[in-house]
C-alpha positions in Angstrom: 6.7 -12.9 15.0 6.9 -9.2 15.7 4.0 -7.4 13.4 2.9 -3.7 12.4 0.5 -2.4 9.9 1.4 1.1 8.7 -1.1 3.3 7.2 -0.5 6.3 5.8 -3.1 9.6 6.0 -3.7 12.6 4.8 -7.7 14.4 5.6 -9.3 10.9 7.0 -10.8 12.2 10.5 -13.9 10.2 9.6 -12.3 7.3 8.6 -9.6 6.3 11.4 -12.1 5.3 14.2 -13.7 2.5 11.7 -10.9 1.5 10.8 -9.3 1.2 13.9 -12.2 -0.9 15.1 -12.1 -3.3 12.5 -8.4 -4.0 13.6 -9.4 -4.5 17.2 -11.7 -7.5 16.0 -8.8 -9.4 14.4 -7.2 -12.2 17.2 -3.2 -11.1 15.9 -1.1 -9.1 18.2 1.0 -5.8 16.1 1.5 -2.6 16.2 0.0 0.6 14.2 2.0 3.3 12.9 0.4 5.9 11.2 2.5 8.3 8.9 0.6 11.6 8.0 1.0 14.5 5.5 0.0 17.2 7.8 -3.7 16.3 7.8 -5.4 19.3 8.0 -9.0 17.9 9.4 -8.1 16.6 12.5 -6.7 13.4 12.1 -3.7 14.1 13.6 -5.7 15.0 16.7 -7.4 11.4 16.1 -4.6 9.5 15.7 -3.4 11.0 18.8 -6.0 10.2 21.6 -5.9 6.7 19.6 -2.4 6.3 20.9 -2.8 7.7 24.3 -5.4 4.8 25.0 -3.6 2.6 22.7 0.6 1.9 23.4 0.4 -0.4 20.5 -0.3 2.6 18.5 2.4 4.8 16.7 3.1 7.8 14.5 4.9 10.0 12.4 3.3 13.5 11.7 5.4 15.0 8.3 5.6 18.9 7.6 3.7 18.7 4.4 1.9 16.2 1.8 5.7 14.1 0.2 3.6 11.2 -1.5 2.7 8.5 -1.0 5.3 6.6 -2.1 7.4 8.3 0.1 4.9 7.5 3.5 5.7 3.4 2.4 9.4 4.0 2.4 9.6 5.5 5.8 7.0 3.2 7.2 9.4 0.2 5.7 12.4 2.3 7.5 10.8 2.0 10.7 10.1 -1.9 10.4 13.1 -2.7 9.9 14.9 0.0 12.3 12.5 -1.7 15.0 13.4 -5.1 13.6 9.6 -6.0 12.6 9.6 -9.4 10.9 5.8 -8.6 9.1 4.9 -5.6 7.5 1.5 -5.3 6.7 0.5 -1.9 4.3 -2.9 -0.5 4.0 -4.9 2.2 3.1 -6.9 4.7 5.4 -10.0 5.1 3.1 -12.2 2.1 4.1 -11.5 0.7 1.1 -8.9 -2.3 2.7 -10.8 -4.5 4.9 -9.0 -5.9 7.5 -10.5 -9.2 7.7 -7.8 -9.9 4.7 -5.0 -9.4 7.1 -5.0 -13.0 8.4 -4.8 -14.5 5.5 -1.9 -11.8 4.0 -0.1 -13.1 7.5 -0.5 -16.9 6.8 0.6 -17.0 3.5 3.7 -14.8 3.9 5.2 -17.6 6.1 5.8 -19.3 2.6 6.4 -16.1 0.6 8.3 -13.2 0.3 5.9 -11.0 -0.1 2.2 -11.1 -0.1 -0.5 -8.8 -2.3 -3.9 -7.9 -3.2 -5.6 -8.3 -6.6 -9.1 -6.4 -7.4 -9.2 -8.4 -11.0 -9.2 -12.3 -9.3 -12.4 -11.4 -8.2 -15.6 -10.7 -10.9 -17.4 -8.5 -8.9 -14.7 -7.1 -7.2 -14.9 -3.1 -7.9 -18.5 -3.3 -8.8 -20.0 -0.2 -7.1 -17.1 2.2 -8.6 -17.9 4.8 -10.8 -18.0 3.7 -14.5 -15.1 6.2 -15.4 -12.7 4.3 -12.3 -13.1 1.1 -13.0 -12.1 2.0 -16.9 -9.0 3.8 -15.5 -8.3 0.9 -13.2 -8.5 -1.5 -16.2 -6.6 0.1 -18.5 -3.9 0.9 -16.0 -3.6 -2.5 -14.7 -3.5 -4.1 -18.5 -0.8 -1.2 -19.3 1.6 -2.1 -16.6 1.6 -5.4 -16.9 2.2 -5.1 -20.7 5.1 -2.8 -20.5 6.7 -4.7 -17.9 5.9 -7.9 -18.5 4.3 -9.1 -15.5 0.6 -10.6 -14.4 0.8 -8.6 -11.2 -1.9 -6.0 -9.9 0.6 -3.9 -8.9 -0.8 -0.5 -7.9 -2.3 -1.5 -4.7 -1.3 -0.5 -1.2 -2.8 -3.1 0.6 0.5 -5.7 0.8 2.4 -8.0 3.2 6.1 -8.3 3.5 8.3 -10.7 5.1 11.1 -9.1 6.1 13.0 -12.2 6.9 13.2 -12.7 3.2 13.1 -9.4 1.3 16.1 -7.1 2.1 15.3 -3.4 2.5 17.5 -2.1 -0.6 15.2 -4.3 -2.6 12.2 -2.5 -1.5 13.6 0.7 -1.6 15.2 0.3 -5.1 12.0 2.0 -6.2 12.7 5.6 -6.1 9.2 7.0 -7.1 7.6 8.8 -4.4 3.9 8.9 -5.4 1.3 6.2 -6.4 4.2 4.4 -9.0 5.8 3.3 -6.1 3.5 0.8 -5.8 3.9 -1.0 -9.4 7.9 0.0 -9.5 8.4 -2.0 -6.3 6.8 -5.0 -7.0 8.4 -5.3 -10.6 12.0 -4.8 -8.6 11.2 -7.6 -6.6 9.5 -9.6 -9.5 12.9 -9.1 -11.3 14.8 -10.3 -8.3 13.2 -13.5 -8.3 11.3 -13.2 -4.6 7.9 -14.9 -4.6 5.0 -12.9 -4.8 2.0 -13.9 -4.5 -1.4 -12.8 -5.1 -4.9 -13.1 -3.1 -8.0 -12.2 -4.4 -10.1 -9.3 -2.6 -13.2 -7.2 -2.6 -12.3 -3.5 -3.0 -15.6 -1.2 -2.2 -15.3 2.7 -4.1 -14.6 5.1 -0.9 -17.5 5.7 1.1 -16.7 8.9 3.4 -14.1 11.2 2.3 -12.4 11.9 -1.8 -9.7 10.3 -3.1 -6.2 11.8 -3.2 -5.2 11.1 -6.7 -5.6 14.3 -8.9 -5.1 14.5 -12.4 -1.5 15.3 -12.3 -0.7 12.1 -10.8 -2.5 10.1 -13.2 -0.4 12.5 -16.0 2.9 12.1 -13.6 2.4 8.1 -13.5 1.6 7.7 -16.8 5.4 9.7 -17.6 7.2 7.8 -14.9 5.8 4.6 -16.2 7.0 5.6 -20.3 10.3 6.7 -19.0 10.7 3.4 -17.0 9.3 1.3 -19.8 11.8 2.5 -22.4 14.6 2.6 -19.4 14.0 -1.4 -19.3 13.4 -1.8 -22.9 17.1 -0.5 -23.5 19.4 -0.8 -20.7 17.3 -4.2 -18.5 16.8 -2.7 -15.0 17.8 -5.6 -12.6 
């Protein structure tokens, strides 16, 4: 079946050759489409030279930094304006090994949409600061008990059959930053596709710094009271 990873940048020069790299090794035939936020370090530059050696290779360069969020929803556009039939998300950061990819392929066949979970595994975030991991937990447990799911729902690193999930079901999440992430999956959740779950190692960044800044931890932490108490009242379906 017809296959693309999308991967969304923003300032990860040093990061795009290794990652590309570790997709190479993988025996699965796709395509790559990379959706930057005006990258100011030369990835664009990168991603380019990639795709001139590369016709697998794809992109959309935006005007300015949109979200995240927003970088899914146009990658999940394009799959399913190029009628894709697997849609594999991921990080740029090193932090999504590709070796997962396989397996998020073989067991989509018999689900509608496949995910990662950094709490199956003990050992899982190990090497991450003391003051992440806390914000990790505590986000995770908070999610899931406002919205009543078991879910580790803020994680890009996803696969979607697009056979089975319809694209207003995916886009019914209208955050454009990081609560994209846990407002799609509880859309789905509520719509009664299978999810499922694999367990994966998730190493802290080595080269480059996070994108999440305070005000999106404050801005998520809104959007996910507002939602809460949106559901609580009036039963988003």
């Amino acid at each position: 079946m017809k296959k693309i990873v999308v991967i969304p940048t923003l300032n990860e020069n040093k990061n795009i050759d290794i990652l590309f790299s570790n997709l190479l090794k993988l025996d699965i035939k796709f395509d790559l489409l990379f959706i930057d936020d005006n990258s100011k370090d030369g990835t664009r530059k990168k991603i380019i030279e990639l795709s001139k050696k590369n016709q697998n290779i794809k992109f959309i360069f935006r005007k300015k930094k949109l979200g995240v969020g927003s970088a899914h929803k146009v990658g999940i556009n394009f799959a399913y304006k190029k009628k894709y039939k697997i849609l594999i998300t991921m990080d740029a950061d090193g932090t999504h090994n590709p070796k997962y990819i396989p397996q998020l392929i073989k067991l989509n066949k018999y689900n509608s949409i496949v995910i990662t979970n950094r709490f199956l595994s003990k050992n899982s975030i190990i090497d991450w600061p003391i003051s992440r991991r806390l914000l990790t937990k505590i986000r995770y447990h908070l999610i899931n008990y406002l919205l009543n799911i078991r879910y580790d729902t803020s994680g890009a690193f996803r696969c979607y059959n697009l056979n089975i999930v319809k694209k207003k079901d995916i886009l019914a999440a209208k955050d454009n930053g990081y609560s994209f992430f846990w407002e799609s999956i509880f859309i789905l959740h509520k719509k009664k596709y299978k999810i499922h779950e694999i367990p994966v190692d998730l190493p802290y960044r080595k080269i480059g710094s996070s994108k999440m800044k305070l005000r999106d931890i404050v801005s998520s932490l809104y959007y996910l009271s507002i939602y809460f108490f949106k559901n609580l009242f009036f039963k988003i379906k």
